[in-house]
C-alpha positions in Angstrom: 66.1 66.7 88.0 68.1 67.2 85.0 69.7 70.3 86.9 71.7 67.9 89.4 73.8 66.6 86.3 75.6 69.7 86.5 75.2 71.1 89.8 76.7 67.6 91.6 79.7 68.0 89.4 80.2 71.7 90.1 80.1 71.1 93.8 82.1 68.6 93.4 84.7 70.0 91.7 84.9 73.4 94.1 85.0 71.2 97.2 88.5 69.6 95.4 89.6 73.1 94.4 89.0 74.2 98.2 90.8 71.1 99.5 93.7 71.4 97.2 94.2 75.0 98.3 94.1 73.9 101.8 96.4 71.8 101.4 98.8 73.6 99.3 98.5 76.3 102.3 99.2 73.7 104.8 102.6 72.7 103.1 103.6 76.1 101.9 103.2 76.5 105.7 100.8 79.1 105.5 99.6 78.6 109.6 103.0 78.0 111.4 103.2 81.0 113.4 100.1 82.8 113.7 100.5 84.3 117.2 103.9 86.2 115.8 103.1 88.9 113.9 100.1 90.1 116.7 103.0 89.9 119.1 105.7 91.7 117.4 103.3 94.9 116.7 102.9 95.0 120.2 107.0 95.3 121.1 108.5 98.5 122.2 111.1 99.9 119.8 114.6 99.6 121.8 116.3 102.9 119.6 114.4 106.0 120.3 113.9 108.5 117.0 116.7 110.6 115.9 116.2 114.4 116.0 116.4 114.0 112.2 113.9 111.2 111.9 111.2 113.1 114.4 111.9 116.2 112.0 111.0 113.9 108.8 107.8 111.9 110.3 107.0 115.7 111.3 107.2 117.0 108.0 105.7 113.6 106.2 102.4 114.6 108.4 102.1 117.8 107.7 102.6 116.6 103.7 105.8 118.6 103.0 109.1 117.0 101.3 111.4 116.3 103.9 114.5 116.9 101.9 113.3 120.8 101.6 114.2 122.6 104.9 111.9 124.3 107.4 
């Protein structure tokens, strides 16, 4: 029984530090928009690639510098 004088306090003391970090996420306003970012990967990109761009994601895959030619 002697265990319980520490392990109330413990418990205790985490479930504050969990609510205090609830609610400092709450007013930082950690859960406004949640549904945003899920929705925005999904839009199509309006400006197509450049021929210089598609050259440079080309050359990134393929591991070469894209400042070299070729």
């Amino acid at each position: 029984m002697t265990i319980l004088r520490y392990l109330i306090p413990i418990s205790l003391a985490l479930g504050l530090a969990a609510l205090v970090g609830f609610i400092w996420t709450v007013r930082s306003r950690q859960y406004e928009d949640l549904d945003g970012p899920a929705h925005r990967i999904l839009g199509v990109d309006a400006s197509p690639l450049t021929p210089e761009e598609a050259r440079e994601l080309r050359s990134l895959d393929r591991g070469q510098d894209p400042g070299l030619p070729g």
